[in-house]
Backbone bond lengths (Angstrom), bond angles and torsions (degrees), N, CA, C in turn:
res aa  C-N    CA-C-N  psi(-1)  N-CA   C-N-CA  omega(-1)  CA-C   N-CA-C  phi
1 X - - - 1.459 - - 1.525 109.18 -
2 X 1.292 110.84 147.60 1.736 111.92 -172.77 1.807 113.63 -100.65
3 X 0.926 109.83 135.47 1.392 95.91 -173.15 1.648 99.89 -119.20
4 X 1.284 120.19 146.78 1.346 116.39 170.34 1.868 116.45 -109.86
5 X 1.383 115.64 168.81 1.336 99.14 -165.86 1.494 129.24 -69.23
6 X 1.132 107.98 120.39 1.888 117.44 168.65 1.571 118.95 -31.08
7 X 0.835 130.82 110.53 2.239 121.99 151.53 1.379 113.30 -77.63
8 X 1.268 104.08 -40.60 1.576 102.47 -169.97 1.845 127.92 -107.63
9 X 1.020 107.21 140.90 1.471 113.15 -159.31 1.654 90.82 -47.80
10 X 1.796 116.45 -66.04 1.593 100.96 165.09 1.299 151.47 6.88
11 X 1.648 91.77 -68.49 1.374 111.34 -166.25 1.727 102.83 -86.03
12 X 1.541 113.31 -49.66 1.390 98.59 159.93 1.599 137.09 -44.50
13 X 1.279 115.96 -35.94 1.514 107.76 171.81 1.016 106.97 -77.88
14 X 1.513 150.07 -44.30 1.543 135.02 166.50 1.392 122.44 -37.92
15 X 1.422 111.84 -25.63 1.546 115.52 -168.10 1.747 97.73 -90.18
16 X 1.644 112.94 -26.23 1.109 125.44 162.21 1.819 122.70 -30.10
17 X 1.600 87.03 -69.69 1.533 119.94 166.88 1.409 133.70 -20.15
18 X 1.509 76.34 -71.95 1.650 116.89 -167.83 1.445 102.51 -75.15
19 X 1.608 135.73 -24.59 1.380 144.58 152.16 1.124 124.92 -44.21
20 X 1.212 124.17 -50.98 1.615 156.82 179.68 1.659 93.09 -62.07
21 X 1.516 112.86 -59.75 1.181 105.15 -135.97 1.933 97.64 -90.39
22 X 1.045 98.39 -29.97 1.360 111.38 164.55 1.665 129.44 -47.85
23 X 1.472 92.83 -42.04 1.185 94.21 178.74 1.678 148.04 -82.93
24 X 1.714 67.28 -0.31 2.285 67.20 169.79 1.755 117.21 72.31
25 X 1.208 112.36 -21.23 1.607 109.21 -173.22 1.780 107.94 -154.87
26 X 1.041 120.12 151.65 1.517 117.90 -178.87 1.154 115.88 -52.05
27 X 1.507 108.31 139.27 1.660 106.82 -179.13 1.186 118.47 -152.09
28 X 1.911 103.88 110.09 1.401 110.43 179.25 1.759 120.27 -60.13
29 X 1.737 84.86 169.20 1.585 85.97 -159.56 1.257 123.85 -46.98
30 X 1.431 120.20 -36.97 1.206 139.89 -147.61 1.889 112.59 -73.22
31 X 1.803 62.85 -24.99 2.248 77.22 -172.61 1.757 96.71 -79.53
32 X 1.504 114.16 -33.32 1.491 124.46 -166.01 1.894 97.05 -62.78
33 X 1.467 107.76 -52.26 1.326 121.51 -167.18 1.582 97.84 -59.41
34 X 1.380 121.01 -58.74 1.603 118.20 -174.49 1.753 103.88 -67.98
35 X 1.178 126.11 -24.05 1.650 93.97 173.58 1.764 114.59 -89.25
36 X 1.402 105.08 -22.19 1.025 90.23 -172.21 2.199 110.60 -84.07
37 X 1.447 85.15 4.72 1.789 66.68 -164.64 1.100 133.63 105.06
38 X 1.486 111.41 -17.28 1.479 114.40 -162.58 1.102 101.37 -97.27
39 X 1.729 132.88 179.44 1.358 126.69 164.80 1.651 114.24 -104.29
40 X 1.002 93.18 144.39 1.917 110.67 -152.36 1.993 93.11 -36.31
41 X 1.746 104.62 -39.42 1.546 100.62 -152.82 1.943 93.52 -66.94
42 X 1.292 111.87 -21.40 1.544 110.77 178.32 1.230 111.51 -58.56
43 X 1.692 118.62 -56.26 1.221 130.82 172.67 1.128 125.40 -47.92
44 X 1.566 117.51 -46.10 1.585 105.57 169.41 1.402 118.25 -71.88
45 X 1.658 141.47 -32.25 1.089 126.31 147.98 1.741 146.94 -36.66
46 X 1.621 89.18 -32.24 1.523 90.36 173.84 1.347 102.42 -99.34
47 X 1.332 138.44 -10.53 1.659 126.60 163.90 1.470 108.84 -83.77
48 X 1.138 112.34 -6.80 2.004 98.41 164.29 1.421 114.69 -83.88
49 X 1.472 120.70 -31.50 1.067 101.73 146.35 1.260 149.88 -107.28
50 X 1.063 116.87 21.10 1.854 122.98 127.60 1.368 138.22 -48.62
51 X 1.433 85.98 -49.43 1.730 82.32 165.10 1.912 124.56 -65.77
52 X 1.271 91.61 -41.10 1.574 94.01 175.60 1.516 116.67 -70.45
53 X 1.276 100.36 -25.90 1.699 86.37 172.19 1.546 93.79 -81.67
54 X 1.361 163.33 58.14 1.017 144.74 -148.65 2.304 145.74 -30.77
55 X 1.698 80.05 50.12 1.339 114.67 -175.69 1.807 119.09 -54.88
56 X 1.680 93.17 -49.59 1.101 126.08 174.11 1.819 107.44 -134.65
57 X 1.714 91.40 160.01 1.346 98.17 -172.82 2.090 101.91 -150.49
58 X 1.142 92.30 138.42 1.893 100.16 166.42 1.328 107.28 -61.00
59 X 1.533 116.94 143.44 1.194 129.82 149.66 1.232 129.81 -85.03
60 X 1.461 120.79 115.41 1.455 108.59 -153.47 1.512 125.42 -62.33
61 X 1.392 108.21 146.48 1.292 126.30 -177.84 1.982 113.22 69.07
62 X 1.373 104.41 -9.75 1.611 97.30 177.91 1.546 90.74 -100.03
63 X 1.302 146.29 -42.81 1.325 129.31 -175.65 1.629 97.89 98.66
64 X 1.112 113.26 7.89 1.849 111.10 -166.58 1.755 81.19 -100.40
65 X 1.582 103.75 167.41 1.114 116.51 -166.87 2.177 115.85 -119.84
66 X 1.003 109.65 131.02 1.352 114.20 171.85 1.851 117.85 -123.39
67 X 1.490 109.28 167.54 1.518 98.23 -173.00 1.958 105.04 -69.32
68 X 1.072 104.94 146.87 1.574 130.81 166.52 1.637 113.69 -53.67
69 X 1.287 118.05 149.00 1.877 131.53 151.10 1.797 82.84 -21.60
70 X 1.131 92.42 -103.42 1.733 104.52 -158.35 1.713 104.70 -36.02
71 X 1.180 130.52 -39.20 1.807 128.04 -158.79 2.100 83.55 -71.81
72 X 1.131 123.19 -46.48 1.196 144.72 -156.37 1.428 94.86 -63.23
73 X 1.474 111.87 -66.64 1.822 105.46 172.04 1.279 145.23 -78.04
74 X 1.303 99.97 -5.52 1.408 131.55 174.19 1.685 96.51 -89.18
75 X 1.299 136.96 -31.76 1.365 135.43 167.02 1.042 114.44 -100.97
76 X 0.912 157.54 28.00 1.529 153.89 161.72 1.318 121.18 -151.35
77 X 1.572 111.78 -23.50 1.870 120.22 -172.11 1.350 108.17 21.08
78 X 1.316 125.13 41.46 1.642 137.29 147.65 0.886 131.25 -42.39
79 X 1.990 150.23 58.85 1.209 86.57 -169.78 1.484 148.71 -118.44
80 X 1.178 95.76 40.78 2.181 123.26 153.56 1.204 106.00 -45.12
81 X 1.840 112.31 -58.59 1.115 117.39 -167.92 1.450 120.15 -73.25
82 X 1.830 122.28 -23.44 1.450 133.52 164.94 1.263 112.97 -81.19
83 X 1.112 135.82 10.01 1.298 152.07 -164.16 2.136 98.47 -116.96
84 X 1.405 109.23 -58.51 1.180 106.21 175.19 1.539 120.93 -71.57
85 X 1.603 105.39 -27.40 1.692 81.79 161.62 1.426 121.92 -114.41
86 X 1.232 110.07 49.29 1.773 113.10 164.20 1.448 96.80 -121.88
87 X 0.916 122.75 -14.85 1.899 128.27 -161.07 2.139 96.04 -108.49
88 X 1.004 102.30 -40.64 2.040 102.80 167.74 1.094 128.05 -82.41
89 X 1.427 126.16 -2.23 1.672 125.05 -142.16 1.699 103.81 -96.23
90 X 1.558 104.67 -11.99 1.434 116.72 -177.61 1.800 112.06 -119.50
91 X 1.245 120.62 -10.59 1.168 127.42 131.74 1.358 142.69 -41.45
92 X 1.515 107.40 -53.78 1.286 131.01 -176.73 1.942 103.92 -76.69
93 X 1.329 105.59 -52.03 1.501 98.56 165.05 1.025 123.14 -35.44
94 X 1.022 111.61 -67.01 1.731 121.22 179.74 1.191 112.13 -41.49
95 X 1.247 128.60 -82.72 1.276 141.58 162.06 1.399 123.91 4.48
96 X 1.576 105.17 -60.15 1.266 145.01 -168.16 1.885 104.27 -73.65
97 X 1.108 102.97 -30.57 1.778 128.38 -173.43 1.396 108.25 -88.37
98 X 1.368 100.54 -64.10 1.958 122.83 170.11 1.818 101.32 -36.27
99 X 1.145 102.04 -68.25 1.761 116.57 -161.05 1.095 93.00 -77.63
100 X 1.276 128.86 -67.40 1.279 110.91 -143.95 0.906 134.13 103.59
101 X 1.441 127.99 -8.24 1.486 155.17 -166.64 1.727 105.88 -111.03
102 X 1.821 102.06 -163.77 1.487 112.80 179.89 1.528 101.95 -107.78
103 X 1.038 114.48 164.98 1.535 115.67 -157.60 1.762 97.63 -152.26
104 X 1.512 122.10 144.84 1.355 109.65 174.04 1.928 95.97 -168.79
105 X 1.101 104.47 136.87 1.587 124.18 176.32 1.874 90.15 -86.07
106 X 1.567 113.59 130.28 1.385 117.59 166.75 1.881 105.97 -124.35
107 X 1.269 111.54 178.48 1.250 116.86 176.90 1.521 93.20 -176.89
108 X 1.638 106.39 163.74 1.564 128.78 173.16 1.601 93.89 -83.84
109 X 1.480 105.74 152.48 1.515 124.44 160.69 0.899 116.90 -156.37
110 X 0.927 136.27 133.85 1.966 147.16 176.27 1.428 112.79 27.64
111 X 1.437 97.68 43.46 1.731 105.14 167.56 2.239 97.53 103.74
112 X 1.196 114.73 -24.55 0.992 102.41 -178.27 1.657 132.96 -112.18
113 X 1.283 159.23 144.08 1.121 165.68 -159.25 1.695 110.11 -76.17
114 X 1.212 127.41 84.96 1.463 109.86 -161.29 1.917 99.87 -112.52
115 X 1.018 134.04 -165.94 1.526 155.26 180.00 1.359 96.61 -122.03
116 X 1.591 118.70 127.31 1.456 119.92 159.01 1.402 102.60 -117.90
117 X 1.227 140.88 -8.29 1.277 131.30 136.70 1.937 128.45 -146.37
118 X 1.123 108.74 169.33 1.276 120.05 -176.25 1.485 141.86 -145.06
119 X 0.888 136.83 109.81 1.305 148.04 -169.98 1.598 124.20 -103.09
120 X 1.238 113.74 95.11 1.654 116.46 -158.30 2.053 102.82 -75.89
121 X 1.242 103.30 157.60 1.583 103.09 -175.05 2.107 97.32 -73.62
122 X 1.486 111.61 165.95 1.825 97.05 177.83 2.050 78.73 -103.54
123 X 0.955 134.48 20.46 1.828 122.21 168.94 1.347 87.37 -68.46
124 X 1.276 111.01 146.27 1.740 142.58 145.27 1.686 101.33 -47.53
125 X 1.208 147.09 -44.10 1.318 137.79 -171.00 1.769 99.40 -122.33
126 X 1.141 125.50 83.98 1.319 132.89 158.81 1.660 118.05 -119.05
127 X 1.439 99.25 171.08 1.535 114.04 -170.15 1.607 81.42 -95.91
128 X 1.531 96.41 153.01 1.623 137.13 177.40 1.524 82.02 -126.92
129 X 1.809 107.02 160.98 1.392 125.74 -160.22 2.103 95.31 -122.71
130 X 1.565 115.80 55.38 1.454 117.80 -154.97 1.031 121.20 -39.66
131 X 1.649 136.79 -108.04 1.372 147.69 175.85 1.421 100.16 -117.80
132 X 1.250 126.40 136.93 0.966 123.77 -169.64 1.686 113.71 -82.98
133 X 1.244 152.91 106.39 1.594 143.86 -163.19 1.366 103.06 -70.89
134 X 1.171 113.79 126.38 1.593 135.81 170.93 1.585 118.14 -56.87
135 X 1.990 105.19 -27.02 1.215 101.33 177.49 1.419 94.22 -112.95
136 X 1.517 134.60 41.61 1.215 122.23 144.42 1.891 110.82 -140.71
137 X 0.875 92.51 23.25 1.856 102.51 178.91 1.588 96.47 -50.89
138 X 1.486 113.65 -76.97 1.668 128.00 171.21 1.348 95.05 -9.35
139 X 1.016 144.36 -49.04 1.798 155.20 -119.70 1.617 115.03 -125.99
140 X 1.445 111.24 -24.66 1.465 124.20 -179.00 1.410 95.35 -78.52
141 X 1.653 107.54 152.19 1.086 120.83 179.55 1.492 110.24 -84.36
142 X 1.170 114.64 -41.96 1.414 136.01 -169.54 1.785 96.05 -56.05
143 X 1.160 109.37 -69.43 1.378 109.75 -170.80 2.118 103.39 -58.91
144 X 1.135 110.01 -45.56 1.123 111.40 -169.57 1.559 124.34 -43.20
145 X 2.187 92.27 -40.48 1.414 95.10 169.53 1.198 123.13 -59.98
146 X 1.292 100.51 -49.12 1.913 100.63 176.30 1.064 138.41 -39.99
147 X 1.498 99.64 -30.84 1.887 114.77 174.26 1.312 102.29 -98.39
148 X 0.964 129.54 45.24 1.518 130.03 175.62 1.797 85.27 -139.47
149 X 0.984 129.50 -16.20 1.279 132.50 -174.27 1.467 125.55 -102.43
150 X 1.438 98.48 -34.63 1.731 98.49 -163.34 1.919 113.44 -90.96
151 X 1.237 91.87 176.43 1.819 78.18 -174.69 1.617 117.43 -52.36
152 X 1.111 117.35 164.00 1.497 126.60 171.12 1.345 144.37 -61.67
153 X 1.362 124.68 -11.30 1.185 159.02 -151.49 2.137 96.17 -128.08
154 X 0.997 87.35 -35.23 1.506 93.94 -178.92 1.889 118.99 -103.58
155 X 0.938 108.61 0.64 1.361 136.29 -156.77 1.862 101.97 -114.23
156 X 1.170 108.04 -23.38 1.536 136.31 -137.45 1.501 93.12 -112.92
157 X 1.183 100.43 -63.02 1.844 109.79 161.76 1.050 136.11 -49.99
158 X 1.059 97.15 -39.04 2.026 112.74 -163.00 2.158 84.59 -93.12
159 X 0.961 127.06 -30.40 1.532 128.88 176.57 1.581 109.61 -72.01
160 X 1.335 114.38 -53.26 0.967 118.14 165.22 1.907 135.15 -56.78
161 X 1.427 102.97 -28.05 1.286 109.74 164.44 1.679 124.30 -64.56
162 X 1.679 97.58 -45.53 0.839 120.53 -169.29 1.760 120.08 -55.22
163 X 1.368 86.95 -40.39 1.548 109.16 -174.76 1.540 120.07 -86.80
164 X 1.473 99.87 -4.07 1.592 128.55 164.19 1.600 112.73 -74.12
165 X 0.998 93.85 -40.21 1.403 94.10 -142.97 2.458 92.78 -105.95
166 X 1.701 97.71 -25.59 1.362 88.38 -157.59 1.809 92.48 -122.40
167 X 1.581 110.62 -9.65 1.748 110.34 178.25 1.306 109.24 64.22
168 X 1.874 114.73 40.01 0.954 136.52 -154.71 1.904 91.96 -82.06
169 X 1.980 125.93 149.28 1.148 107.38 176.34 1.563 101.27 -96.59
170 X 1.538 102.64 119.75 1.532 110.86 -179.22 1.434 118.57 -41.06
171 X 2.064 108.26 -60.53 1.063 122.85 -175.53 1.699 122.03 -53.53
172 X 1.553 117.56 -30.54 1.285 120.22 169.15 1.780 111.74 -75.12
173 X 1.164 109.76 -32.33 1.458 105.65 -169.04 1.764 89.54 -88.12
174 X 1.384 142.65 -9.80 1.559 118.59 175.74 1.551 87.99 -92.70
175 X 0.899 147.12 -23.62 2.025 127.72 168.83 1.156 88.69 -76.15
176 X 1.080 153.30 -33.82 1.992 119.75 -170.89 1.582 92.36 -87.49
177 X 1.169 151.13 -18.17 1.000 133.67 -178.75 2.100 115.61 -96.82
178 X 1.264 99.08 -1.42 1.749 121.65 178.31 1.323 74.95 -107.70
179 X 1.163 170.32 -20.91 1.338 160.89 126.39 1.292 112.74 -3.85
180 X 0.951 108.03 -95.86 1.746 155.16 177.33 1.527 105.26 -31.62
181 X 1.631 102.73 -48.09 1.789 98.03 -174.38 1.362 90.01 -102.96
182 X 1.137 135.17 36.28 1.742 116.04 168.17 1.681 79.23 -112.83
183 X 1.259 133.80 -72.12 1.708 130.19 178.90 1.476 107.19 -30.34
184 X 1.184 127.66 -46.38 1.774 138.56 -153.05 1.193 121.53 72.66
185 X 1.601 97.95 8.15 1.876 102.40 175.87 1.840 102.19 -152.51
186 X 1.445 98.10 165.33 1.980 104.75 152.89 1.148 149.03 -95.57
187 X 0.711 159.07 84.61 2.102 133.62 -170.07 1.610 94.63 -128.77
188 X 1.457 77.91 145.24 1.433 112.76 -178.13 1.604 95.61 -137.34
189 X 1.691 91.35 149.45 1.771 95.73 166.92 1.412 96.32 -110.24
190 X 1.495 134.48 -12.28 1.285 109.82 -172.08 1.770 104.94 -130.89
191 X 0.963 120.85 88.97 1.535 119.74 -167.53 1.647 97.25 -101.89
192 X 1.493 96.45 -156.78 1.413 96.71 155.70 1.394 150.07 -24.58
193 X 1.505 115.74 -19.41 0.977 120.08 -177.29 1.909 102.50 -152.00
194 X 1.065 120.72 139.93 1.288 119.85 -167.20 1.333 118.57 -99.61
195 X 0.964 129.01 130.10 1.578 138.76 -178.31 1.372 109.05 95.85
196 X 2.082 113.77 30.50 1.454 105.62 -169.52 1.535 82.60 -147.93
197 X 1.596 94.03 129.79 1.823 116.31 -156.23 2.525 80.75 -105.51
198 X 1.072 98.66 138.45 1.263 90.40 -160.23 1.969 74.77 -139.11
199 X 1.523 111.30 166.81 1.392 124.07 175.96 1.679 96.91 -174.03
200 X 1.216 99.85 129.52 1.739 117.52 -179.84 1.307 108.64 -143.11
201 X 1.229 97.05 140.18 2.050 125.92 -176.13 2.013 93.60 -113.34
202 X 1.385 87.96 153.29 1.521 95.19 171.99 1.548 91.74 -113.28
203 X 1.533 97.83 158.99 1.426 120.50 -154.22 1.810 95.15 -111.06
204 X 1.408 136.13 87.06 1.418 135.92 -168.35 1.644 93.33 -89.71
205 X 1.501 113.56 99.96 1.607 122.76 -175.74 2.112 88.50 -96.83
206 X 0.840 105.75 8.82 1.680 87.82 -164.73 1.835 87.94 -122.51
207 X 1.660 101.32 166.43 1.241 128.66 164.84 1.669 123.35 -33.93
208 X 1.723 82.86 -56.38 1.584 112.56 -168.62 1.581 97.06 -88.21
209 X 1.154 148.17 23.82 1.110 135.18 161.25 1.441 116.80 67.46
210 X 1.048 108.88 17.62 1.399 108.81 -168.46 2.097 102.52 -97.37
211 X 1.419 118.36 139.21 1.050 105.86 -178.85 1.549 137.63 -69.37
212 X 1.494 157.00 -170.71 1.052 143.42 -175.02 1.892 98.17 -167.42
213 X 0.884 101.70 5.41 1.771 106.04 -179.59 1.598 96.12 163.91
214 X 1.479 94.54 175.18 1.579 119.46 -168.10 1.149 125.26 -130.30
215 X 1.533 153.90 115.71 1.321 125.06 -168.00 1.782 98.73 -113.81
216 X 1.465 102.34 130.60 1.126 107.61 -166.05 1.984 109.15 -110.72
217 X 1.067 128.63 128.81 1.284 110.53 168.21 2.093 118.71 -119.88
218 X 0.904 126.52 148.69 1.189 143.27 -120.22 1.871 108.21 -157.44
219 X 1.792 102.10 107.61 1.310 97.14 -160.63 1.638 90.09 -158.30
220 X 1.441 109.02 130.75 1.565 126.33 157.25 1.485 104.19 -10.47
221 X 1.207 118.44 110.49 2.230 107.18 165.67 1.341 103.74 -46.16
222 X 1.575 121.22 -50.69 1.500 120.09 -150.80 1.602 109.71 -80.69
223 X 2.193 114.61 3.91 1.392 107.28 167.62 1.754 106.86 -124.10
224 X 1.762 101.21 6.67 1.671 112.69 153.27 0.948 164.61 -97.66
225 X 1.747 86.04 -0.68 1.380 124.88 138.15 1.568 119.55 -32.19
226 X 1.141 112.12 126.42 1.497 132.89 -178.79 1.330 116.58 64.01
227 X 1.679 124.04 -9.86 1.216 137.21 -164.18 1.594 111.25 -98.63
228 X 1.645 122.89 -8.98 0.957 120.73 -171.74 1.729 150.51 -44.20
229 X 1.696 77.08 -22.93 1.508 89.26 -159.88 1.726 98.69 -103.18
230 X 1.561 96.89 -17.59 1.590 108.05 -178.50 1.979 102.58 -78.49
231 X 1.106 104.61 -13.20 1.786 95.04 -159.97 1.876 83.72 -101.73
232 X 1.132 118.38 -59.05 1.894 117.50 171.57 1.248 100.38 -21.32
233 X 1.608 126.65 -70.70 1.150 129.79 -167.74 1.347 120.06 -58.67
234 X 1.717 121.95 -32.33 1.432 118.36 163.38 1.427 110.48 -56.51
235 X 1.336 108.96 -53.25 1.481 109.17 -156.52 1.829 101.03 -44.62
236 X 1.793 95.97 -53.14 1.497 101.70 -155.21 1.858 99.68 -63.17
237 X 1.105 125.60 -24.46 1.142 116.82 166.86 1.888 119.82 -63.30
238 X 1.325 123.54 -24.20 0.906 99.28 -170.93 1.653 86.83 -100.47
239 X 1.217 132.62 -11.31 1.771 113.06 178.09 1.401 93.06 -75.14
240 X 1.576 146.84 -23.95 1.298 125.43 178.08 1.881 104.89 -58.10
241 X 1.622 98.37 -51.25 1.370 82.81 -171.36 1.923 139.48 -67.08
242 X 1.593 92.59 -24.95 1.075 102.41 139.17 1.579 139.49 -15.53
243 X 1.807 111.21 -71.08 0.931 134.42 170.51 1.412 127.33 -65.45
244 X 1.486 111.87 -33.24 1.340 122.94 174.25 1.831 97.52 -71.53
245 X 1.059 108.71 -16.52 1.839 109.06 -172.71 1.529 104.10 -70.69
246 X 1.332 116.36 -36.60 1.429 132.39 -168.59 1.937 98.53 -97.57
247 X 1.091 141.39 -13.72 1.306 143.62 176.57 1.675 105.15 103.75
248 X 1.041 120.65 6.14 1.413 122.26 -150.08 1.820 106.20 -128.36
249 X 1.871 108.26 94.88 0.962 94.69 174.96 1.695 118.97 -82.18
């Protein structure tokens, strides 16, 4: 996104915002300061207080930045979606601690695939959860589980867009997703991005079993090697607990 230059203290922290929010993946300051223009010492002043109003928030241990509690309800007034990240956020720690890896809560929103939370691995060589590509969404595992999960009517849309927009083959993508719900989960080692061993659970927050997010975890192939069956089994433990958060095993 292009930003042109700020006058007003205002308008600079919105452009602040609007950086963050744009971007789909955590983003240290430095990256915030070079798109927006500003000079970093501005940027760190107006993200201290963002963070304290809790607008924006650190991702732990990378210092990179994602939207806040408050940026989160003030953008989305969800509340399924405020529900999944007050009800995962101590799940996902764990997880994140357990493995050793990168860790991230996903869900659908207004047509698009977003992160409502994230937990980076503390290894020197781990996966980050980037921007998600519009011409490979169809193709992510993460999202895929979800639509193998969520109601039908809603499932129906997001296929139909898809196939608008990308001439996506329906009939192959409803067997990988009759896939997906006969296992109760995905993994792929080679998705979207290559040399990144990925495994996702759908998150059933409702009565009806129907899904509402995904918890996906996300790890080097060449350190998920041999570990496969041990990291599935974390994950699916922490989407149970997850679920037990909401009443819903």
């Amino acid at each position: 996104m292009s930003f042109e230059s700020a006058n007003s203290p205002i308008d600079r922290v919105l452009q602040i915002l609007t950086s963050v929010a744009y971007a789909g993946h955590p983003l240290k300051v430095h990256e915030i300061a070079e798109e927006v223009k500003q000079p970093t010492s501005t940027v760190y002043r107006h993200i201290a207080s963002l963070k304290k109003w809790g607008f924006l928030q650190e991702v732990r241990n990378s210092k990179a930045l994602i939207p806040g509690p408050i940026g989160v309800k003030l953008a989305w007034g969800d509340f399924t979606i405020l529900q999944l990240i007050e009800k995962s956020g101590g799940a996902l720690l764990e997880l994140a601690k357990l493995s050793r890896e990168s860790v991230g809560v996903f869900t659908f929103w207004n047509g698009d695939f977003i992160s409502v939370a994230l937990e980076e691995s503390d290894e020197c060589l781990r996966c980050t959860f980037p921007i998600k590509s519009r011409d490979l969404l169809h193709e992510d595992i993460s999202a895929r589980c979800l639509l193998a999960f969520i109601p039908g009517d809603q499932k129906d849309e997001i296929t139909t867009d898809w196939n608008k927009k990308y001439s996506i083959d329906l009939l192959k993508l409803e067997k990988q997703l009759e896939s997906i719900r006969a296992k109760g989960y995905a993994v792929s080692e080679h998705d979207s991005w290559d040399g990144i061993w990925e495994v996702s659970f759908p998150l059933s927050t409702t009565s009806d079993g129907k899904a509402n997010g995904v918890i996906t975890l996300a790890a080097p192939a060449c350190r998920a090697a041999g570990r496969g069956a041990d990291l599935i089994q974390m994950t699916r433990n922490s989407a149970w607990a997850i679920c037990r958060n909401f009443d819903v095993e």
